[in-house]
N, C-alpha and C positions, 0 to 999 in steps of 0.2 A: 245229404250228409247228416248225420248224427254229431253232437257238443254237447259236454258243459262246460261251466266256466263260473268264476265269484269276480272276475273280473267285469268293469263295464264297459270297456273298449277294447277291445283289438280286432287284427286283419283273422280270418278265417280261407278266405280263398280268392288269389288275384291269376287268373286266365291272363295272358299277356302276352301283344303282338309288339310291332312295331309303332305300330298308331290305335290301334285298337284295343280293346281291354275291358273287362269286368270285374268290380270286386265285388264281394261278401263280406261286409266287417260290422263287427258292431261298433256303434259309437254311442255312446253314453248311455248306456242299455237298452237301445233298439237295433233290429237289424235294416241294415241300408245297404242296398245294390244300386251298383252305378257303375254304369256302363257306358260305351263308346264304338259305335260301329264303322263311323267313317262319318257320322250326318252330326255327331253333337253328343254331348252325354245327357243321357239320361238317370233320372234317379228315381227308386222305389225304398219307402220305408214301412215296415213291419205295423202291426195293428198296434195304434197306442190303448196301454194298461196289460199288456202280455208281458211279463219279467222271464229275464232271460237268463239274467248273472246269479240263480239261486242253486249252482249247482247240480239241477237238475238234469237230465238228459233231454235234449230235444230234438228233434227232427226240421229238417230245412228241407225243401224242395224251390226251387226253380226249373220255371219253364216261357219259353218264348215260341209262342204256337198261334199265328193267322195275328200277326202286328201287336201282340200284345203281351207284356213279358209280367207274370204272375209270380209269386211269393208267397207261398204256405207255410205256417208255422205248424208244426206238431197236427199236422192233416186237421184243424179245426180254424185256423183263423188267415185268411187269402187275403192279400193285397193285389192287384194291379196298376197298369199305367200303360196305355197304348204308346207302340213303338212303330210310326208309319214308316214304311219303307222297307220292314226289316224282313218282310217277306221275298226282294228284292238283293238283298246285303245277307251277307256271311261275315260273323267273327273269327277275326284273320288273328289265330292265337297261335301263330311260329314261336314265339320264346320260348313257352310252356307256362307250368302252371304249381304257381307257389303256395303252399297251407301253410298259416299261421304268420308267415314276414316275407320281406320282401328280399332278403338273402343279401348280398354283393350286387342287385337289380339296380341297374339307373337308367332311369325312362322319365320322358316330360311330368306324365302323370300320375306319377309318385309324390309328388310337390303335397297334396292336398291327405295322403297317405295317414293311417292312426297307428297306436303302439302294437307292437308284434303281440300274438292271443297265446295266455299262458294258460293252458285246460287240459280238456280231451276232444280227440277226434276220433270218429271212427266211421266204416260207409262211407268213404268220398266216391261217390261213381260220378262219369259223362253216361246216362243211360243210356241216351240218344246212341254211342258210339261205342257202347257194349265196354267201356274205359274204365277200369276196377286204379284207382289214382295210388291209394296206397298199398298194394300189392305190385307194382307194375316195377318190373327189372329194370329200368332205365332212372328209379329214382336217387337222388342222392337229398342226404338226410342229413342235419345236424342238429346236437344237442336236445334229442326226442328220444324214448324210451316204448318197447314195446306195450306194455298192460298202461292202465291208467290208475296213476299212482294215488294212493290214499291223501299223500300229505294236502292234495286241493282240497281236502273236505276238512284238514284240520282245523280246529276250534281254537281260539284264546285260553291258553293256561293247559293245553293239553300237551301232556310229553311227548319230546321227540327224541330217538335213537341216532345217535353218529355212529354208524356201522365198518365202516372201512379205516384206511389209511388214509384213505383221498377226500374224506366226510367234509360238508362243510353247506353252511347257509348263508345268504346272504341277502341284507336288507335295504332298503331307502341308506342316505345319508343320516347320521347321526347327528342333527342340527342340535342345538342348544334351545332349549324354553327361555321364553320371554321372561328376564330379569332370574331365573330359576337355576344355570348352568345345564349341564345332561348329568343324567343318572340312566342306568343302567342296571336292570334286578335279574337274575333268574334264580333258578335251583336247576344243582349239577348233581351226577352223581356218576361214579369212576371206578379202576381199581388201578387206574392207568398214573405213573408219575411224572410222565411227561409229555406237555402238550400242550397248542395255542388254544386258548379259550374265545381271546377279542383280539380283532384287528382292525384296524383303521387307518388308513393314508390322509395327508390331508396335502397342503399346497406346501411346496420346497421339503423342506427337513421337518415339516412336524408329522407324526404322528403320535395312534398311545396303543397297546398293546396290553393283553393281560392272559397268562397260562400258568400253568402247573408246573410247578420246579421243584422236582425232589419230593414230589406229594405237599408240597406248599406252595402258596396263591403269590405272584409276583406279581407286580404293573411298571410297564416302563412308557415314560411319557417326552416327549418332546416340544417343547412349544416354539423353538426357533434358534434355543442356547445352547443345546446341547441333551443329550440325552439324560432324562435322573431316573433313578431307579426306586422301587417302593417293595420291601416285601412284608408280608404278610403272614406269620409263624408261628401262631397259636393255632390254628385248627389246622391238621393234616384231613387232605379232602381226599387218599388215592383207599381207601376203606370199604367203598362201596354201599356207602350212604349218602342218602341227601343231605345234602347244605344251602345254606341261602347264599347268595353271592349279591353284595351291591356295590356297584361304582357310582361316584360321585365326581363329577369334574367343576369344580367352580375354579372362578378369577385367579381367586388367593390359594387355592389349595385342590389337592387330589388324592382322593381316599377311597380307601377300599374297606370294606367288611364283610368279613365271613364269619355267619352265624353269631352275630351281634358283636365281634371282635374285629375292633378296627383298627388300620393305622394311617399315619397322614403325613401327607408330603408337602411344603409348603411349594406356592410357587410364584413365580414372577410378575406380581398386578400387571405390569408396565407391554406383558405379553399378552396373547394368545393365540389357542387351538382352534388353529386354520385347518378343519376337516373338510375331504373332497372324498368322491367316489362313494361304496358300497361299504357297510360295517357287513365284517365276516364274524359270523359267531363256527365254533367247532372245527377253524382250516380256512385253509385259503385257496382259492381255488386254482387248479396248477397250471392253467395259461397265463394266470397275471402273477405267479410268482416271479417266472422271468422278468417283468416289467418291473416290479417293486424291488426286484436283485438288481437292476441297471440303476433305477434312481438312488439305491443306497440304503433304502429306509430296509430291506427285508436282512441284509448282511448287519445293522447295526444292532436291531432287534436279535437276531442268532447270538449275539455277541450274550444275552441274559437268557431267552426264550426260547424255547425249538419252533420252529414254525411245522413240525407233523402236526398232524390231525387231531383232535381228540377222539376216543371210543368210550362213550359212555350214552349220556341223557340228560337232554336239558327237557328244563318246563318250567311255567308260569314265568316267561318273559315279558318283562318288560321296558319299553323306550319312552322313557320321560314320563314315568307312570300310567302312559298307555299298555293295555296287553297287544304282543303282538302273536301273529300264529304263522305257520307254513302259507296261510292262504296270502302272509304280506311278502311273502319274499319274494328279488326279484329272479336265484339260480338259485340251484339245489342241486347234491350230488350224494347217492350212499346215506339215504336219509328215511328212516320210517318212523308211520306213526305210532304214538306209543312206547313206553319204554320195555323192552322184550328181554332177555333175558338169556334167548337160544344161543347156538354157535351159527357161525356165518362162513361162507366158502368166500375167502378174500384172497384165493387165488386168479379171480378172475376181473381184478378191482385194478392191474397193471395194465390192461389191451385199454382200446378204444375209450377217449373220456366220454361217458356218457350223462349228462347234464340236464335236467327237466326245467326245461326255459323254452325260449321261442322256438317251433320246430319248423325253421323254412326246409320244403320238400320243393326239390328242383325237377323238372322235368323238361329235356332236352330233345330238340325233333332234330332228327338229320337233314338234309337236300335227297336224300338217297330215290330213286328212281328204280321201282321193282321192275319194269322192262329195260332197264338200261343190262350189258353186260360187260363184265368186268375182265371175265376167264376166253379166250378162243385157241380150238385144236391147233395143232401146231402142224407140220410135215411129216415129224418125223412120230408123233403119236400114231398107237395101236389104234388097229380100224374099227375094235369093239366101240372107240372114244369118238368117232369120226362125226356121228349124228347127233351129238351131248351140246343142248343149249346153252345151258349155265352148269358147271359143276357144280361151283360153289359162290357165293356170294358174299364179299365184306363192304358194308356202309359205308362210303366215302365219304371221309372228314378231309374237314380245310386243318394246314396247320396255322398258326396266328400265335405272335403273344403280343398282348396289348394291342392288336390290330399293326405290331411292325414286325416286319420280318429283322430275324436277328443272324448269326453265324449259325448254320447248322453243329459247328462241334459244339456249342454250348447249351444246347438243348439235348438236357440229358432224362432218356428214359430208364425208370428202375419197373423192375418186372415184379409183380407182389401176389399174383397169384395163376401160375401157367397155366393154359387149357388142358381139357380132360380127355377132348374125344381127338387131340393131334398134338405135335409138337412143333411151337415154336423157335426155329430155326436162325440160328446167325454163321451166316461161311459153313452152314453145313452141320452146325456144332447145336444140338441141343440148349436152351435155354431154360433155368430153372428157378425158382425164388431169390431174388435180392439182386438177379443179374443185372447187369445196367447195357444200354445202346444206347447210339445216339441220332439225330435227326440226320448228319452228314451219311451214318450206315444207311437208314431208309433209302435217302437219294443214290448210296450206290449199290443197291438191289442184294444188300448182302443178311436181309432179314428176309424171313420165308417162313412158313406157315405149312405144313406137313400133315395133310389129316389122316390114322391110322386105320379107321375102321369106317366100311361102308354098309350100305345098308340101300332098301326099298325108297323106303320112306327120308321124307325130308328132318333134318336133323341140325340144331343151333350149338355150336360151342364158342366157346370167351375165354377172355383173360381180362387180368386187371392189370392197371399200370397206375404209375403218377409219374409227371414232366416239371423235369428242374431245369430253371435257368439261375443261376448262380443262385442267391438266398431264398427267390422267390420259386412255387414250383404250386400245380395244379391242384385239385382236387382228386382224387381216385376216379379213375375211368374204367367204363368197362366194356370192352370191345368186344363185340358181339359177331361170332365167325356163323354166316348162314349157311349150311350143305345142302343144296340141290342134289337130288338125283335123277337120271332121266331111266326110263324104264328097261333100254336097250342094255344101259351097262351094269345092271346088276346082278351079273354075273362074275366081272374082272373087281381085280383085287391090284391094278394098278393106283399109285400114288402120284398127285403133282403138286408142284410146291404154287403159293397163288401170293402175289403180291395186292398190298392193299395199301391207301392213303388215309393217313392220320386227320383228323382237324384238333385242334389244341389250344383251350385257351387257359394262356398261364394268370393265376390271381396275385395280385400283389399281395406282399407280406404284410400281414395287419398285426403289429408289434405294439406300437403306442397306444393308451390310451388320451383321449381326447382331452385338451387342457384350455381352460378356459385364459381369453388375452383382453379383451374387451369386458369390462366389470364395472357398468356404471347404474346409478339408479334411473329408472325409468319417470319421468315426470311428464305428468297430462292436465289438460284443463279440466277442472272440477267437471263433470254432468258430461265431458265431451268425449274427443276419439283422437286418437296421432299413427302415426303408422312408428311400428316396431322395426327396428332394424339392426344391421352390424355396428351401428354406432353404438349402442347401447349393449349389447348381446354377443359376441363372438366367441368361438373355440376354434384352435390350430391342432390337426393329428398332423405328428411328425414321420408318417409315413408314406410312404412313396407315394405317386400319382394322384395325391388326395386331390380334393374339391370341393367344393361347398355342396356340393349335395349327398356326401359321403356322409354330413352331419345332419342327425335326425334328431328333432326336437318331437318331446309328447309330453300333456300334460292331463290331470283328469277333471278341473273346473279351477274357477277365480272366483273369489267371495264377491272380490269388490269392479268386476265386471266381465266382458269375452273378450278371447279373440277369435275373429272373422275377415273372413276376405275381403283384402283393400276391393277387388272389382264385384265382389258380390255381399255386401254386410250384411245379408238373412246368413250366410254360409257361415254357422260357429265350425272353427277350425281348431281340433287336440291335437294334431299331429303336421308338424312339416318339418322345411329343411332348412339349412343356412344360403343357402339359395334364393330361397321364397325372402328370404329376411333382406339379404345383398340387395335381393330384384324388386324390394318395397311394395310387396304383398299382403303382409299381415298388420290389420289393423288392430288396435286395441280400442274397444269401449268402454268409456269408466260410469259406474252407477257403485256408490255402496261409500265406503268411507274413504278418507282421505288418505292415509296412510295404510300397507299393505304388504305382505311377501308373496309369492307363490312358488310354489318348486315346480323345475322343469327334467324332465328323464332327458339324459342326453348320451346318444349312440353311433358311433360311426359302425354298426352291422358286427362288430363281435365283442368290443368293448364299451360297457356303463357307465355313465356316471350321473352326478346330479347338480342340479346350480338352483340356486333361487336369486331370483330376479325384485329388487325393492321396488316397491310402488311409492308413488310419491305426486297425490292430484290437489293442485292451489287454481289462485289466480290464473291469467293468462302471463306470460312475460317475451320481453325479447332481451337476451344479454349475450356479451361477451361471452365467447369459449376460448378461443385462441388470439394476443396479440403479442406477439413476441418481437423482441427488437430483432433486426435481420443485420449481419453484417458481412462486406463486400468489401472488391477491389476498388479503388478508385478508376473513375470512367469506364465501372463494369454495367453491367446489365444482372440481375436480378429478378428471378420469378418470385411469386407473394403467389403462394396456396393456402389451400385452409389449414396445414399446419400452422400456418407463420397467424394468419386471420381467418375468423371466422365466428359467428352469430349461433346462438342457441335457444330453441324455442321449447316450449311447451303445447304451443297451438299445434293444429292439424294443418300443417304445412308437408302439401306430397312433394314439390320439389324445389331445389336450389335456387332455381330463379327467381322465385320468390320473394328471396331476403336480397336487397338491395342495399349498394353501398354508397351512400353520394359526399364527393370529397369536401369541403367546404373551407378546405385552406391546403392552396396546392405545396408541397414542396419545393424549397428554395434553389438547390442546388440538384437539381434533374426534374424528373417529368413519370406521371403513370400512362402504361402504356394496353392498350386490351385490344388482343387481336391485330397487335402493328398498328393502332392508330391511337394518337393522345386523344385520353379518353378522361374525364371529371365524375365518370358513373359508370360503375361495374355491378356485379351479382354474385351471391355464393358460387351458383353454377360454374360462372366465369375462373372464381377461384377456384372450384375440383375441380375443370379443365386445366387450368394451369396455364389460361392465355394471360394473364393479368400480370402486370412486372413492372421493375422501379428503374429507370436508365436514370446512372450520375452521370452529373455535369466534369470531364476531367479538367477541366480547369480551373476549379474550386478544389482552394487549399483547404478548408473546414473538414472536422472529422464525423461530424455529427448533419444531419439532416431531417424532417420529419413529414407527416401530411395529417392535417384533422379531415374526420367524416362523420357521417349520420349514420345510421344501419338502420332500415326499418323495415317493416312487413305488418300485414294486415293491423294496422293505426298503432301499430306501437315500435317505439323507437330507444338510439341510443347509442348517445355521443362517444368517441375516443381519437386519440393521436396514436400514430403509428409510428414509432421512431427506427431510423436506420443511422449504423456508424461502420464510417467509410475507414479500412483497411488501408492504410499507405506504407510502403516498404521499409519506413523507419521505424514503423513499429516490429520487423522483426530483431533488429538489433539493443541493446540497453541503451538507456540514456546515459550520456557524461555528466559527472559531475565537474566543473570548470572552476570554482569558484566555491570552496569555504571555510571564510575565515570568522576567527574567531570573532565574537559581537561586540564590541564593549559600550556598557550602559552605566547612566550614569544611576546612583540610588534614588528613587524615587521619580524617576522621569522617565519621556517615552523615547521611545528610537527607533529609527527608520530602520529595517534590515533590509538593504537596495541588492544590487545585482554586482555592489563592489564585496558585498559579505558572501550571499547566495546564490551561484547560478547555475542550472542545470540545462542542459539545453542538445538536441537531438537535433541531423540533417532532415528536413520532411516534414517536422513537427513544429505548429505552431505555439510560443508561449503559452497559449490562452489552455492548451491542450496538457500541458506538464503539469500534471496532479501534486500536491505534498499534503500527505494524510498525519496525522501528528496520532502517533500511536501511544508516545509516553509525553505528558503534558512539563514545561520546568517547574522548578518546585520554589524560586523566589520570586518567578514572575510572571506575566499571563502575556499571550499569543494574542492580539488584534487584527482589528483592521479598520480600516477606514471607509465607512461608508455613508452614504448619502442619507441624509433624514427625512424622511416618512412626512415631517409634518412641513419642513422648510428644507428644499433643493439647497440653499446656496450657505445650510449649514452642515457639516456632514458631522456623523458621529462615531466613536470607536464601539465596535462590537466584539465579542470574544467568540474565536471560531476554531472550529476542526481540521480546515485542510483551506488550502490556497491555491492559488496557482503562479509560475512563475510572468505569467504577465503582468499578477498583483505587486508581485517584489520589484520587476522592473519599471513599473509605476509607480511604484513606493509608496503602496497602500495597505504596507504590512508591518506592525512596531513592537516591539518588546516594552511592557510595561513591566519596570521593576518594582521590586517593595524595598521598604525602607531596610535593607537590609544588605551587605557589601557580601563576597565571596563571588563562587565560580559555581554557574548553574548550565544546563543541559535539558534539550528537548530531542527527540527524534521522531522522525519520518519516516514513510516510504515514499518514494518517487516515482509515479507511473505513468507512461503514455497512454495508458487505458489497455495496455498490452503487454508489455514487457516492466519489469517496473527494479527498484533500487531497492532494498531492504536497510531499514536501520543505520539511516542515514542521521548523523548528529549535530547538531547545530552547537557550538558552543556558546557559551557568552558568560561575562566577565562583570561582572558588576563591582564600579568603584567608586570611592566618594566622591561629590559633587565640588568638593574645597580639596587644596592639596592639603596633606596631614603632615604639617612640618610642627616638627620640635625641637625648641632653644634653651638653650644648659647654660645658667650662671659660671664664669671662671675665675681666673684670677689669675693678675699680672703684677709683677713688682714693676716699683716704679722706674721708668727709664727704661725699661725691655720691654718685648712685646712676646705674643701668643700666636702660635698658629689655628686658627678658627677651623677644624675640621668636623665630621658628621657624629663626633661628641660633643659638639657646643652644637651644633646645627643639622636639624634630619629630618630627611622626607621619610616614614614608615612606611607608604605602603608600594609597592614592586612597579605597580604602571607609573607612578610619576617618577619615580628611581630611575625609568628608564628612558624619560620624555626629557626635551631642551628645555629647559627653566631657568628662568633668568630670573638674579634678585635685583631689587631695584633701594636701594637706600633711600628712603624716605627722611629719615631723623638723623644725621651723621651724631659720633660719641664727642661729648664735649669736652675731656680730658684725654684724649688720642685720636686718630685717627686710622683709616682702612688702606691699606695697599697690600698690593702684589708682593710676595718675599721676595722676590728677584730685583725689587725696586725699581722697575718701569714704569708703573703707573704710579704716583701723589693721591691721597686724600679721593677712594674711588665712590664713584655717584653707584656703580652697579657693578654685580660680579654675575656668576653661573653656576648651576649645578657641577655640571660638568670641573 
C-alpha cells in the first residue's frame, strides 16, 4: 500500500478473523505489524530513524514467505522476524478487512488497538490473491473522500475556504491556559450575514457560541446561569474583507474584538465554563446537531444565532496563542485550502455526508459455496431447461439482528436502488426505489427476483437495500444477483423467478455522545506505577447495547510518564478501551514531575470527545474513601460494601484483597458477619463482593451502634469507627409533646426545667434518644446543664449548651439561669428522634421577683370608727403573687386599735390572707 500522513499514530490495516488477525499501524512514528495465527502474536517494527508522519508518500510491502514475515519501507529499508510454523498455519481472516479504524468491530484484540489514521491511502492490494481492497464492490465506506485532500498538507496561518452550507472544522477541546483563561484569534472574511462562526458544548447548560448576525459579530455564553448575550456593532464583517476576530474568556469577563474594537461582558467569578467535546469553527457538523438539539444547548443558541454554516475564509488561527492548521483537526467537511474566490456547485453538498476523518473500509465474506446449488428444474419446465446446472446464483445470507431473532413484520426492508439486468418482484408486482418489504414476505415466498435478458456468457446484477427494525436499521447492502448460463440454453428466452436468503445484521443506533461519570484525579507514588482504572476514569453512552468496549481511549504521549501493560510493562499502550481499564490492564508509570494533565481522545466509533485526566504523584499513603453511617431496621441484617467502606491508595496495589480491614472494637448491639461466619477481619475484596454485613441484635432498644478498625496494606495504615443507626417504627410517626408548661424563675437564680415543665416522649423511643436543638437562644437568660467536672467527679458544674435531650430534663440536669431582670422570656426548639422531628417548639418562662412586692398606703381614721384595709392601703404588684395563697401574718399589732374581720367573728386578728 501507499500513505501519507502528519499524524504519528493510527490504524492503517487490520485483516480480521475470529481469533486470528494482523495489523498495520503506526504508533508513535514507526510502523508495527502484529499478528496472530493461532500459536501467539507476533510483532515486527519498522527501521528506527525512517519518519513516516512527514507527509510524504510512502510505500509499505509485507510479506510472509518460508516462516519469515518481512516489512519493507519505500523498497529501501527491510525489517524481519521469523514466524515458525507459519509455513504450516493459514490466516483465518472471515471478518474481513478494515483501512484506517476499526468501525463498529469488537474482537478480544482490539484491547491494545491505536487511534483511527487520518491521511491518505492508495494501492491496498492482497497480491498474493490478485485482491484490489479499495476498488472491490463488497466494500462499504464511511466518512472518506475519493482524491486526497489538500487540507493534510495545510500549514499554520494558512487560509482555509468554508465552501458549502454543510462547511465546518473541528478541533481538540478548547481547554483553558494555565492561569491565562482561552483566547481564540483568526481572521474572517465574508459576504455572508448570517452564520455560526464558534461552537462549543461543554458539560450540562454551558456552552459559548459566536456568528454573524445581521453582518455583526454576537457571542452568547453560558456558564450554568443562564444564557448572556454579548454583541459586537462597530465593525460590520459581511463586506468581504478581512478582519481580525479575538475571543477572550476569562473568570470575570468575556470579550470579543473585532479589528481592535471591543466589547465586554462581565461574568459570574463564583462560575465556570465547563467545556467538553470538539470546538466547531465555520458549522456544526450535521450528525451532532441532532444530539446538541436533544440536550437543549443547539435550540437555545438559535434563540440569538443561526447555527447554518458559514461561507467565506478563515486563516491565521489560533487556540491559546498556538497556531492551529487543517493538519490539527479532528473532522472536516466542504473545506479547501486557501481562500479561492470561484463559484461552487453546492447542488451536490445535500446527498451522502461526506467527511475526511477516519475512513474504516469494511469488507464482508459470505459462507457462500460456488458448487452448492440453489435453482433446480422443475416438471413442469421446458426441456431446452432440463440439462441447466445452476441458472442463476444468489449468495446466501443468514438473517440476525443483534444475533436474536425478532418478529419477522418488524424487520422492514427499504429498496434504494433496484437491479438493472431483472426485476425485483413482490406477489408478482414490480418493485421500484423507496419500496419497502418485509422479512415475514421473504418467508412467505412472495419476493421474486425476475431476470430480463439472457445471454452466453455469465453475467452479475444487484440491488441495494437497508433493514430497519424500529429506530435502529443496517448499513446499505448490496446484494449481488450471480447469472449462470449453461451452454444448452442459450437459445430460449424463457424466465424464472429464483428465490434467495437474506443474512442481516442490524447496527445499533449510535445517537449519544459519550459523557464522562467518573472524574477523579489520578494519584501515584512519586518514581512508581498504579494501575489505572474505572475508578478513576469512566464515560456512559446512553445508547443502546453499549459496553465497555464500545469506549476507545487514545492518547499521543505523557510528559510526566507512560502507559503500558499491566501483563507486559515494555508494551507502551496509546490506544485502548474501558474494558482494558474495568479489567485492570493498563498501568501508569510516573517519571517527570509531580503534578500533571494529559488529554485523552475519547470515541464510542462515531462520536468524539476529549477528557483530560489530572496527575497527581506524592508520598505513598493509605486513606479513607468511603465511611458512611449505614442505617437499618432493627433486628435487620445489613450488607457494608465499598459504598458504605472503603480505603484509598496511591501505591501499586492490583487487587482488593490487599487492603485489609481488622476490627479492634466489636460492635455492641449485633455482630460482623463475612461469608456467613462472624468474622473480626475482612478485605476490600470481601467488601466489592458484597459478603461482608452487620446483623443487629433486636433486642436492643438503643438506636445508635458502632465498630473501630485498622485498614492497612503494604506498612501503612489507618484508624476509624464505623457508625450504624437503627431504624425503629417510632421513628415514623412525630413525637408528642405531653408536657409544656410555662417555667417560672425566680430573678437571678437557677431552675430546674423537669419533665413536670417539659416532656416529649414517643412509643419506641428512648429518652436518651429525643433530641431538643435550641434554635432561637432566651434573651433574659441562659439554657444549662449540669455536668460533671473535669477536674473533681463529685463536684459538678453548669455549662451553657445547644441542645439536650429529654433523659437530661427528666434527670433534672437541665436549669434556666435568669438575669437580674423580671418579665416574660422565650426559647425555642426543634424536637427530633433523629427522624421525624417537631419544629418550633416554645418553651416559656416567666421570671418574677425573688420577694413578694407588696405595697402599704398611710390612711386615716376618725376616732371611734374604723377603715376597711383594702389593695389601696395594702398591694401585691406583680400578677404571679396576685395569684398565689398568701397569708399575712401580724407581727406588731396597732397600739391605738385593733384588726378584725368586718363581719365581727374574729377580735384583735394575729393573721389575715390575700385572698
Amino acid at each position: 500500500m501507499h500513505f501519507k500522513t502528519s499524524r504519528r499514530s493510527g490504524l492503517l490495516l487490520l485483516a480480521a478473523g475470529m481469533e486470528d488477525y494482523m495489523f498495520l499501524e503506526l504508533q508513535n512514528g514507526k510502523l508495527l505489524i502484529r499478528m496472530n495465527m493461532g500459536a501467539g502474536e507476533v510483532m515486527l517494527a519498522s527501521s528506527v530513524g525512517v519518519q513516516l508522519n512527514n507527509l510524504l508518500d510512502h510505500h509499505v510491502s509485507v510479506t510472509l514467505l518460508d516462516s519469515k514475515l518481512t516489512m519493507t519501507i519505500d523498497k529501501l529499508f527491510p525489517t524481519f522476524i521469523p514466524v515458525p510454523g507459519a509455513d504450516t498455519e493459514e490466516l483465518n481472516i472471515d471478518l474481513g478487512v478494515w483501512l484506517g479504524g476499526t468501525g463498529d468491530l469488537d474482537a478480544p484484540f482490539l484491547s491494545n488497538a491505536i487511534p483511527p489514521f487520518r491521511g491518505c491511502m492508495a494501492d491496498v492490494n492482497f497480491e498474493s490473491q490478485g485482491f484490489d481492497i479499495l476498488n472491490s464492490e463488497l466494500k462499504d465506506c464511511h466518512d472518506t473522500t475519493e482524491s486526497c485532500s489538500s487540507e493534510f498538507e495545510a500549514g499554520d496561518g494558512e487560509a482555509t475556504s468554508f465552501i458549502s452550507p454543510d462547511s465546518f472544522v473541528s478541533l481538540p477541546t478548547w481547554s483553558g491556559s494555565s492561569g491565562a483563561g482561552r483566547a481564540l484569534e483568526f481572521l474572517m472574511k465574508t459576504t455572508i450575514e448570517d452564520a455560526v462562526l464558534v461552537f462549543h458544548p461543554g458539560r450540562e447548560s454551558d456552552f459559548i457560541a459566536v456568528g454573524v448576525v445581521g453582518g455583526f459579530l454576537k457571542g452568547v455564553v453560558d456558564i450554568g446561569k443562564g444564557m448572556q448575550v454579548l454583541d459586537n456593532t462597530q465593525v460590520k464583517l459581511d463586506d468581504d474583507q478581512w478582519h481580525r476576530v479575538r475571543l477572550q474568556v476569562e473568570k470575570t469577563s468575556f470579550e470579543i474584538n473585532v479589528d481592535s474594537q471591543a466589547s465586554h461582558l462581565p461574568l459570574d467569578a463564583s462560575q465556570s465554563l465547563d467545556l467538553v467535546g470538539n470546538l466547531y469553527l465555520g458549522g456544526i457538523q450535521r450528525k451532532m446537531k441532532d444530539v446538541f438539539h436533544d440536550s437543549g444547548i443547539l435550540d437555545r443558541m438559535e434563540e440569538e444565532i443561526t447555527s447554518e454554516s458559514f461561507i467565506g475564509c478563515f486563516g491565521e488561527i489560533k487556540v491559546n496563542q498556538k497556531g492551529r492548521s487543517l493538519q490539527d483537526a479532528l473532522v472536516t467537511k466542504d473545506v479547501h485550502v486557501k481562500c479561492e474566490g470561484e463559484d461552487y456547485d453546492y447542488s451536490s453538498y445535500y446527498e451522502a455526508e461526506a467527511t475526511t476523518t477516519t475512513p474504516p473500509v469494511r469488507i464482508r465474506y459470505g459462507d457462500a459455496d460456488p458448487n452448492e446449488r440453489h435453482c433446480y428444474p422443475t416438471e413442469g419446465m421446458p426441456e431446452v431447461f432440463r440439462n441447466i446446472t445452476k441458472l442463476l446464483d444468489v449468495t446466501p445470507l443468514l438473517a440476525t439482528v443483534n444475533g436474536h431473532m425478532v418478529n419477522p413484520q418488524m424487520v422492514k426492508y427499504v429498496l434504494l436502488k433496484p437491479p438493472t439486468l431483472g426485476s425485483l418482484l413482490f406477489r408478482g408486482s414490480e418493485l421500484s426505489e423507496d419500496d419497502t418489504f418485509t422479512e415475514e414476505d421473504i418467508r412467505n415466498d412472495d419476493l421474486s427476483y425476475m431476470h430480463r435478458v439472457h445471454s452466453a456468457a455469465e453475467s452479475v446484477d444487484q440491488f441495494q437495500f437497508r433493514v430497519f427494525v424500529g429506530e435502529q436499521h443496517s448499513p446499505v447492502y448490496t446484494m449481488p444477483i450471480t447469472i449462470l448460463s449453461d451452454p444448452t440454453s442459450d437459445e430460449s428466452s424463457e424466465q424464472r423467478d429464483v428465490d434467495g436468503v437474506f443474512k442481516i445484521t442490524i447496527q445499533s443506533k449510535n445517537e449519544h455522545v459519550p459523557v464522562r461519570v467518573v472524574d477523579k484525579s489520578f494519584n501515584v507514588v512519586r518514581n512508581g506505577q498504579r494501575l489505572l482504572t474505572t475508578n478513576v476514569l469512566q464515560f456512559r453512552d446512553d445508547d443502546a447495547n453499549f459496553n465497555d468496549t464500545h469506549i476507545v481511549y487514545a492518547h499521543e504521549g505523557i510528559l510526566s510518564g507512560q502507559l503500558v501493560s499491566a501483563s507486559n510493562p515494555s508494551q507502551p499502550l496509546f490506544r485502548f478501551t474501558q474494558a482494558d481499564l474495568r479489567d485492570k490492564r493498563i498501568l501508569f508509570v510516573h517519571r517527570g514531575a509531580d503534578r500533571d494533565h494529559f488529554q485523552l481522545q475519547v470515541s464510542d466509533g462515531l462520536h468524539q470527545t476529549t477528557t483530560l485526566l489530572q496527575l497527581q504523584a506524592g508520598d505513598p499513603y493509605l486513606r479513607m474513601e468511603n465511611n458512611t453511617m449505614v442505617v437499618m431496621d432493627r433486628g435487620s441484617t445489613k450488607t457494608i460494601d465499598t459504598a458504605l467502606l472503603s480505603a484509598d491508595s496511591n501505591m501499586d496495589i492490583r487487587d482488593d484483597s490487599e487492603i485489609i480491614f481488622e476490627i479492634t472494637s466489636p460492635p455492641g448491639d449485633g455482630m460482623i458477619i463475612v461469608s456467613g461466619i462472624e468474622a473480626l477481619r475482612f478485605t476490600q475484596e470481601d467488601l466489592k463482593k458484597g459478603v461482608v454485613s452487620y446483623e443487629h441484635n433486636s433486642e436492643s432498644l438503643r438506636s445508635k451502634d458502632s465498630f473501630g478498625f485498622t485498614v492497612q496494606s503494604k506498612g501503612y495504615s489507618q484508624v476509624g469507627t464505623f457508625r450504624i443507626k437503627i431504624f425503629k417504627q417510632g421513628y415514623l410517626s412525630e413525637p408528642e409533646v405531653v408536657t409544656n408548661e410555662v417555667l417560672i424563675a425566680y430573678e437571678g437564680e437557677h431552675t430546674v426545667i423537669d419533665q413536670d415543665h417539659l416532656k416529649v416522649e414517643q412509643s419506641d423511643i428512648l429518652p436518651s434518644e429525643m433530641v431538643f436543638t435550641i434554635k432561637e437562644p432566651p434573651r433574659l437568660g441562659h439554657v444549662v446543664m449540669l455536668v460533671n467536672n473535669a477536674d473533681r467527679a463529685d463536684t459538678p458544674v453548669l455549662d451553657y449548651i445547644h441542645s439536650f435531650t429529654q433523659d437530661d430534663v427528666d434527670e433534672g440536669r437541665v436549669l434556666y439561669v435568669s438575669a437580674s431582670e423580671q418579665g416574660s422570656d422565650v426559647f425555642r426548639t426543634d424536637v427530633s428522634n433523629g427522624f421525624t422531628t417537631v419544629e418550633n417548639l416554645e418553651v416559656a418562662v416567666s421570671i418574677v421577683p425573688r420577694l413578694i412586692p407588696l405595697e402599704g398606703h398611710n390612711f386615716t381614721v376618725k376616732e371611734g370608727l374604723g377603715v376597711s384595709i383594702t389593695t389601696d392601703v395594702l398591694n401585691i404588684s406583680h400578677p404571679f403573687y396576685n395569684d398565689a395563697n398568701i397569708d399575712f401574718v401580724v407581727e406588731e399589732p396597732p397600739r391605738h386599735g385593733d384588726l378584725r374581720y368586718r363581719d365581727g367573728t374574729v377580735q384583735e386578728l394575729a393573721y389575715f390572707t390575700w385572698e
